[in-house]
Residue, then its C-alpha position, 0 to 999 in steps of 0.5 A: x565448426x563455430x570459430x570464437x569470432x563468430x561465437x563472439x558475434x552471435x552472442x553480441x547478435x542474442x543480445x541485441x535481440x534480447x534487448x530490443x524485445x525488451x524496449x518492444x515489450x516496455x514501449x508497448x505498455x499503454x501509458x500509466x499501465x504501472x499505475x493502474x488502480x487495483x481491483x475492489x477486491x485488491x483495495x479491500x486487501x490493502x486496507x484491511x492488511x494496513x489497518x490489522x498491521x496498524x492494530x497489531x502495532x497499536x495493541x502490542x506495543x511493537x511497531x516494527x512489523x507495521x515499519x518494515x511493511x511501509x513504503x520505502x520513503x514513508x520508513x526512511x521518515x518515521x522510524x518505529x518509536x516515531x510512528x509509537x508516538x503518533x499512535x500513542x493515543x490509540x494505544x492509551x485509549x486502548x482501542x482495537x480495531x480488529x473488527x473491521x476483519x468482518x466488516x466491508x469498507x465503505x468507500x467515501x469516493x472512487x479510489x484514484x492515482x494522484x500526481x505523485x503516483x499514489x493510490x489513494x483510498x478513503x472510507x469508513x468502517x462501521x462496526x458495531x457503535x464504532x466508526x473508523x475512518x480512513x485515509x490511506x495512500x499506498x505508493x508502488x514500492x518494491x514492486x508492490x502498493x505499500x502504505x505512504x500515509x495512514x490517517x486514521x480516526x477511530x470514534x463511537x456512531x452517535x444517534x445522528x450517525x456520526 
């Protein structure tokens, strides 16, 4: 027969235990495991999602999909007029970058973690007569890399490759 004193104890005793496997299984991480660089397939991924959002932002005029995809602190920043005006140019300029959905990134280094915890990425597409050139800092945000910053300059391959 279990008496509501020892019901009480075994509850206490459940979650000790529940407790202690949960600082067992969080201490035994290696150091930085959170802030692992992903895979050359996963960076593939976040470069082109980030991009083709910007693109469909850029191209439709409608920003609050790219905003509501950024990392928290990166919205908290920009609203969806603001990055409107920083993108103005491309959206003038009509520029489409959609190609780059058949095209491979070519990284100008390896991609690391800096000192804020921010994945950083840098490269270029080519495509066609156009070269985009990337840089885009992801910040783990809602427990997945979420853009923090998106530099991005769009321009035509010249005969000396630039």
């Amino acid at each position: 027969m279990t008496t509501p004193i020892n019901r009480e104890a075994s509850r206490r005793h459940a979650l000790a235990l529940a407790g202690a496997l949960a600082a067992t299984f969080l201490l035994g991480l290696p150091a930085g495991a959170v802030e692992t660089v992903p895979s050359s397939a996963a960076q593939e991924i976040l470069i082109k999602t980030s991009l083709l959002t910007l693109n469909d932002a850029i191209v439709s005029g409608n920003y609050t999909v790219l905003h509501s995809k950024l990392a928290k602190p990166f919205r908290e920043q920009f609203d969806p007029d603001r990055l409107k005006q920083a993108f103005k140019s491309f959206a003038d300029q009509k520029i489409d970058m959609a190609a780059i959905s058949a095209a491979p990134p070519v990284a100008s280094g390896d991609a690391q973690i800096d000192d804020r915890g921010a994945l950083l990425l840098r490269g270029r597409f080519d495509v066609g007569r156009n070269r985009l050139l990337y840089e885009l800092d992801f910040l783990l945000s809602e427990g997945e890399w979420k853009p923090l910053g998106l530099h991005v300059n769009f321009k035509p391959v010249t005969a000396s490759g630039m």
